[in-house]
C-alpha positions, 0 to 999 in steps of 0.5 A: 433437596434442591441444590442452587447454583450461581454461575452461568452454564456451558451453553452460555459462555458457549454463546458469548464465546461464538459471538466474539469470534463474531465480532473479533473475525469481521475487525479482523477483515476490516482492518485488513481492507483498510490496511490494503487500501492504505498500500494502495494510495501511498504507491499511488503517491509513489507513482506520481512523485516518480512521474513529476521527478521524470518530467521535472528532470526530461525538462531541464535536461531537454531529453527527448520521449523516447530516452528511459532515464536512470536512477541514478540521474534523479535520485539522490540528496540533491536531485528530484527524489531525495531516496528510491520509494518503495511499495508497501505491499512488496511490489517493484517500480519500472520508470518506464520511458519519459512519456510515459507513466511508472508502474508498479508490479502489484495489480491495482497500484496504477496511477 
């Protein structure tokens, strides 16, 4: 007697199952190189709105190159950054002196 059966085998699904690890492990990799890239370009952004603000405020301030502003001098609600940014991927922005540009603690985030 022969016995037929509809179904699909262990080594079937097996196969499926390995092939949308596949797939679902290289999205997953994309979508982690997108979302980092993402992070990057907006504390770039960050970087140079600070850098306009501090050469918007050493202009109408007349500050020389070699004075560090505070944060106090240009942001807040009524002055050249409305709220400190902050940078997505947990880094910390250092203003740096009025000729020079802002930088960001994170590798890679630079103007």
């Amino acid at each position: 007697m022969k016995i037929k059966c509809n179904g699909f085998t262990l080594i079937e699904i097996l196969i499926v199952l390995a092939i949308i690890c596949l797939l679902a492990s290289c999205a997953i990799h994309i979508y982690i190189n997108v979302r980092d890239t993402a992070h990057r370009n907006k504390c770039v952004l960050n970087l140079k709105t600070m850098e306009r603000a501090k050469v918007d405020w050493a202009n109408e301030t007349k500050t020389n190159a070699l004075r560090e502003p505070y944060l106090h001098e240009f942001i807040g609600e009524k002055r050249y950054i409305r709220e400190i940014p902050a940078c997505d991927s947990g880094g910390y922005y250092f203003l740096g002196k009025v000729g020079k540009k802002p930088t960001c603690t994170i590798p890679g985030h630079t103007i």
